[in-house]
TIDO-793852 format. One line per field, with one value per residue (C-alpha): residue in one letter; y, x, z. Coordinates in Angstrom, 1 decimal. Layout:
N
resn: (A ...) .
c2: (Y ...) .
c1: (X ...) .
c3: (Z ...) .
% end
This chain:
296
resn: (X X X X X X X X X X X X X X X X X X X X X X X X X X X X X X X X X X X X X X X X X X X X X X X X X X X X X X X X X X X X X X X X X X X X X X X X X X X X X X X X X X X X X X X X X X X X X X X X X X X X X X X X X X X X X X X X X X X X X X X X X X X X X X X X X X X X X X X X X X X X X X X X X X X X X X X X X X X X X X X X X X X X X X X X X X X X X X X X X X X X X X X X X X X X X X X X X X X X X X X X X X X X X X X X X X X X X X X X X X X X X X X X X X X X X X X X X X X X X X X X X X X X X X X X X X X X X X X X X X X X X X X X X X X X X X X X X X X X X X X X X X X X X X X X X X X X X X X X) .
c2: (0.0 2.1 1.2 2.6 5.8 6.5 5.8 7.6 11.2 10.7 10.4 13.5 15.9 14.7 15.9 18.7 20.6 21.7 23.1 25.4 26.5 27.7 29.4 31.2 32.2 33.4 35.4 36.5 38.1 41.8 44.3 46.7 49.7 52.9 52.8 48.9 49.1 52.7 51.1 47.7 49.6 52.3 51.4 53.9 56.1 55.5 56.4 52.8 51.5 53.7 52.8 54.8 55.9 56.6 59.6 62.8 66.0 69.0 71.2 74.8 77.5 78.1 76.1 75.0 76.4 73.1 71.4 72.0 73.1 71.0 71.3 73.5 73.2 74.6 77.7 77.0 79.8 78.0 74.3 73.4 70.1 69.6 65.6 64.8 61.7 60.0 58.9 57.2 58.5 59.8 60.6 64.4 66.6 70.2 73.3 72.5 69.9 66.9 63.9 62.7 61.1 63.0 62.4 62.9 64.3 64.9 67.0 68.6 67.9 69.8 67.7 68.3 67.4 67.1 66.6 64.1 65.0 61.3 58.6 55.9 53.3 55.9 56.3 52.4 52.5 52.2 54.6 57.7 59.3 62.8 66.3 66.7 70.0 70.3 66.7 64.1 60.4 60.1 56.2 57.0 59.1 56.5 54.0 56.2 56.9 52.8 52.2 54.7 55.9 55.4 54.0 54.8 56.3 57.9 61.8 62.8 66.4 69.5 71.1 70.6 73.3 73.6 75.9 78.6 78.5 76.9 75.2 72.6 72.1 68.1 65.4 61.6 61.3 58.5 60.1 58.2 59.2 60.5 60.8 62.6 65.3 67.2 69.3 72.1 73.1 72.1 68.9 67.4 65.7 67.4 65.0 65.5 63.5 63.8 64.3 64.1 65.5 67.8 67.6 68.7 68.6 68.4 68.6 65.6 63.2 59.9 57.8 57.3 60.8 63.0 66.1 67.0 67.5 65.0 66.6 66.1 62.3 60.5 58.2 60.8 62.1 59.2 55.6 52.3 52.5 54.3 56.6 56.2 52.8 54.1 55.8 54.2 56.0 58.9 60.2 60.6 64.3 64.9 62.9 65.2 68.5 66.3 65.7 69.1 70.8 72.2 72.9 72.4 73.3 69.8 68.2 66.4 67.1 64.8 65.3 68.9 67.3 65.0 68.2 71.2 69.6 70.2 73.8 76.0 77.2 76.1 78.1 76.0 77.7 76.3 77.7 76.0 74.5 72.8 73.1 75.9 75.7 78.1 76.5 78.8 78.1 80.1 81.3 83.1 81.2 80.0 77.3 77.2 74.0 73.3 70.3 68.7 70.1 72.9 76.0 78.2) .
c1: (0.0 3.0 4.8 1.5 1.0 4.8 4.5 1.0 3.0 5.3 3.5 1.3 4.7 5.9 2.8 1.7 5.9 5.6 2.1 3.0 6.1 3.9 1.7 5.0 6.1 2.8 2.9 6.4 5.2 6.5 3.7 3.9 5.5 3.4 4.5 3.9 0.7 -0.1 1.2 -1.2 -4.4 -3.8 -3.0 -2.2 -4.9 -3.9 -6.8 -6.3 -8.0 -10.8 -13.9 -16.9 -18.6 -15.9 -16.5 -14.2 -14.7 -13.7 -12.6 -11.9 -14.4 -13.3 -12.7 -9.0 -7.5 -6.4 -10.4 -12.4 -16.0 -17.1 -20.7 -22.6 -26.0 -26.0 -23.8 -21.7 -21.0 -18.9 -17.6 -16.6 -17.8 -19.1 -18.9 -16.9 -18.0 -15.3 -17.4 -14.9 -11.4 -11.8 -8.9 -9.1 -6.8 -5.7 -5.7 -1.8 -3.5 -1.9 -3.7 -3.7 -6.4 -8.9 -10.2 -13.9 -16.1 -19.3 -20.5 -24.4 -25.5 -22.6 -19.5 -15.7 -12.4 -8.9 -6.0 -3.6 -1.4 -0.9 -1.0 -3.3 0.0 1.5 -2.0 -2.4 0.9 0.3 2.8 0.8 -0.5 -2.5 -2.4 -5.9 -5.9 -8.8 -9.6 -10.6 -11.2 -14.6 -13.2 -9.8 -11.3 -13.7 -11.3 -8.9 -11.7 -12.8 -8.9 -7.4 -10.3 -9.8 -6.3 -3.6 -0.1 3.0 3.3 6.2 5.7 4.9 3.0 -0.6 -3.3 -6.9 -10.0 -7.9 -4.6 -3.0 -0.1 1.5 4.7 5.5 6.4 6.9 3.9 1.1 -1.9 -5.2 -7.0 -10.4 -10.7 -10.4 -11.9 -11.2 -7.9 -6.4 -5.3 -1.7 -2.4 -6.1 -6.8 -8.0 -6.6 -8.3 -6.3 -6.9 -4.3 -4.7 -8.4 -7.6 -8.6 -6.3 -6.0 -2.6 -2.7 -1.7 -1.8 -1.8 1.3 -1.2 -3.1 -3.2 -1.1 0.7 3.8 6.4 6.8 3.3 3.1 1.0 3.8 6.6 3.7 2.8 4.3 3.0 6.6 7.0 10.0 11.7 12.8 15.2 17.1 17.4 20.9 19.0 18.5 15.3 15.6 16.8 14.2 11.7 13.6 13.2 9.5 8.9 11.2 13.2 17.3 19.2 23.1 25.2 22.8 24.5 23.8 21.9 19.9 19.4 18.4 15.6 14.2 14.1 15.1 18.4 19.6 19.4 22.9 26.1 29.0 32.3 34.8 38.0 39.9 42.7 40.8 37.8 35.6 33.2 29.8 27.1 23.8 21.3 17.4 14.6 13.0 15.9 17.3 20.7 22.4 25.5 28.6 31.7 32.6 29.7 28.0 25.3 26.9 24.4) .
c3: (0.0 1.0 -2.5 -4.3 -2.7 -3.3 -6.6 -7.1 -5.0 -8.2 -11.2 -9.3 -9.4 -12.2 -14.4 -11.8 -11.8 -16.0 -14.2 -11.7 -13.5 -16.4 -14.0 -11.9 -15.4 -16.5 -13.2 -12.9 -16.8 -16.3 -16.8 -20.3 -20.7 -21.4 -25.0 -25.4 -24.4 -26.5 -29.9 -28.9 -28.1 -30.1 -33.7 -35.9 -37.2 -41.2 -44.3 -45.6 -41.8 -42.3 -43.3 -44.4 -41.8 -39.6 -37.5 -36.1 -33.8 -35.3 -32.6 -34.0 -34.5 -38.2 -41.1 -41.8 -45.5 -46.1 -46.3 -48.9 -49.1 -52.0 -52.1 -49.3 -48.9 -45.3 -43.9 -41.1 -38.2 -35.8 -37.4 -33.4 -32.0 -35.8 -36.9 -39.8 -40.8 -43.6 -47.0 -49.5 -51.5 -54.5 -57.2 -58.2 -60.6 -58.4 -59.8 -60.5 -63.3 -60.7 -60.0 -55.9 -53.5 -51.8 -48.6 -48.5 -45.6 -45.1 -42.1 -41.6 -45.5 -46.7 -48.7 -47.7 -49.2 -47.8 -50.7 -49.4 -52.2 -52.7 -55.1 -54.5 -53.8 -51.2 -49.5 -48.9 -47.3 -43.5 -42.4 -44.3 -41.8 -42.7 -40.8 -40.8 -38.6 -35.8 -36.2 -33.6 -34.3 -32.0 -32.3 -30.9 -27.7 -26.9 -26.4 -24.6 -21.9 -21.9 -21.4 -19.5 -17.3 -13.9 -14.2 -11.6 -13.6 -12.6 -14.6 -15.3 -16.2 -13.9 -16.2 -14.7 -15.0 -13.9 -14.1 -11.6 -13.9 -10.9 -11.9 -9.2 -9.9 -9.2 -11.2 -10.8 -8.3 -8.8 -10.4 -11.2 -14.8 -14.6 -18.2 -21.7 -24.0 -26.9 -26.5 -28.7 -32.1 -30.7 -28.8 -29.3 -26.0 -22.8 -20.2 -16.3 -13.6 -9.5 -7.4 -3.7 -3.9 -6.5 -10.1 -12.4 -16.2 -19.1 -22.7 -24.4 -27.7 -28.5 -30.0 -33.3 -33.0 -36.2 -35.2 -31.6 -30.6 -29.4 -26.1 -25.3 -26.5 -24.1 -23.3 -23.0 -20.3 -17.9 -17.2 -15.0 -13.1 -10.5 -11.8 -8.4 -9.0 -11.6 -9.3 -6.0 -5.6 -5.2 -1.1 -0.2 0.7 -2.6 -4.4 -2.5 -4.1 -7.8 -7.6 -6.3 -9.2 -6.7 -6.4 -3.5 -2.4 -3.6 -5.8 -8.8 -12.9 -13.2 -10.2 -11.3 -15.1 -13.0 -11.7 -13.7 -17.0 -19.6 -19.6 -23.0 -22.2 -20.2 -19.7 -18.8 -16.5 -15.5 -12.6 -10.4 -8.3 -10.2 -13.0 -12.5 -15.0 -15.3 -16.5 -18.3 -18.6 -21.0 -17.8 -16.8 -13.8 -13.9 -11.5 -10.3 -10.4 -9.1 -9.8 -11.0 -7.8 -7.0 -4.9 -5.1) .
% end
């Protein structure tokens, strides 16, 4: 009886071990990076993935110079919050006699074109990605709010705003997403965040978003890590002066980088003791090294 159970405790962990270890593995699986997870849920807006029908916010008050009024049955005031909703493409000749694809919209009864300047091949190629200006995919911000609402991310940036112009000026603090609207001619998503109580609000873009500006790419913006784990050689103190974009006496460079950013200017001074540098920011404040260290 003995013999049998011994036998029956092998043949158990012998067919239960490839089991568990697949499991631990599947556990120990490390979670996404922001930009991972960006480039999976957010695949790039390109005219050869739309389909007719597709929809987008158009978020300024007057009409663009670069989209065409082809047929207007109705007049247009104010084209904010208007739906563009995409028809078809269509292969025009320009006033320049040259033949490219034209995007066309249709918004309140009244027909729109956009001239990609493009070939029919170079449209279908899925890097072509057109500046529509004022543009919104109503797709794109739908599934930003079902993915990134409520969602608790690191910022990196201090620039924060809110209905009083108050600007906080920390960075690298846990945040949780409350969710996303229409933005600017500049970046096109309104992002609102709490922090501590407070509701606050950045201007941002997605990695696949139409226009923007690489500074304000979501995932140059927030991250899952907590930034602190990349530098654990960082005091405490100090890491307090970082998040709070503040400078204190014997800070490093890169310390000083971490909290107000890369200088515009630096001015290299060697004397006989050490290096002195002089580092220069837009706003007008400079910082002070000697050897590699704030003085002042």
């Amino acid at each position: 009886m003995n013999f049998k159970k011994a036998l029956l405790l092998i043949y158990i962990s012998l067919f239960s071990a490839p089991f568990i270890f697949a499991q631990s593995k599947k556990n120990d699986k490390a979670e996404p990076t922001v930009a991972e997870y960006m480039n999976k849920n957010f695949p790039l807006l390109t005219p050869s993935r739309w389909t007719p029908g597709e929809e987008f916010v158009y978020i300024d008050s007057a009409l663009n110079v670069t989209i065409i009024v082809d047929t207007l049955k109705n007049n247009v005031d104010n084209y904010t919050n208007k739906i563009f909703t995409f028809r078809n493409f269509t292969e025009k000749t320009d006033w320049l006699g040259k033949s490219s694809i034209f995007l066309i919209f249709e918004a309140e009864g009244n027909v729109y074109s956009f001239n990609t300047r493009k070939n029919l091949h170079e449209i279908s190629d899925t890097l072509y990605n057109p500046l529509i200006p004022s543009f919104i995919s109503v797709k794109e911000l739908e599934n930003a709010n079902k993915l990134l609402k409520g969602r608790e991310m690191f910022i990196l940036g201090n620039e924060w705003l809110n209905d009083e112009q108050k600007m906080p000026t920390y960075k690298f603090v846990p945040v949780r997403i409350d969710y996303l609207t229409m933005g600017n001619n500049l970046n096109p998503y309104r992002l609102y965040f709490t922090y501590k109580g407070n509701q606050y609000y950045v201007y941002t873009n997605l990695s696949n978003s139409l226009y923007g500006t690489s500074r304000y790419l979501f995932t140059n913006m927030f991250s899952f890590e907590n930034p602190r784990n990349k530098h654990k050689d960082i005091d405490d103190e100090t890491w307090e002066y970082i998040v709070s974009s503040r400078i204190k006496r014997g800070m490093t460079q890169n310390e000083v980088r971490l909290s107000i950013g890369k200088p515009t200017d630096i001015r290299r001074i060697p004397t006989y003791s050490g290096l002195k540098e002089i580092w220069s920011y837009g706003s007008g404040q400079t910082i002070n090294f000697f050897d590699a260290r704030v003085t002042d």
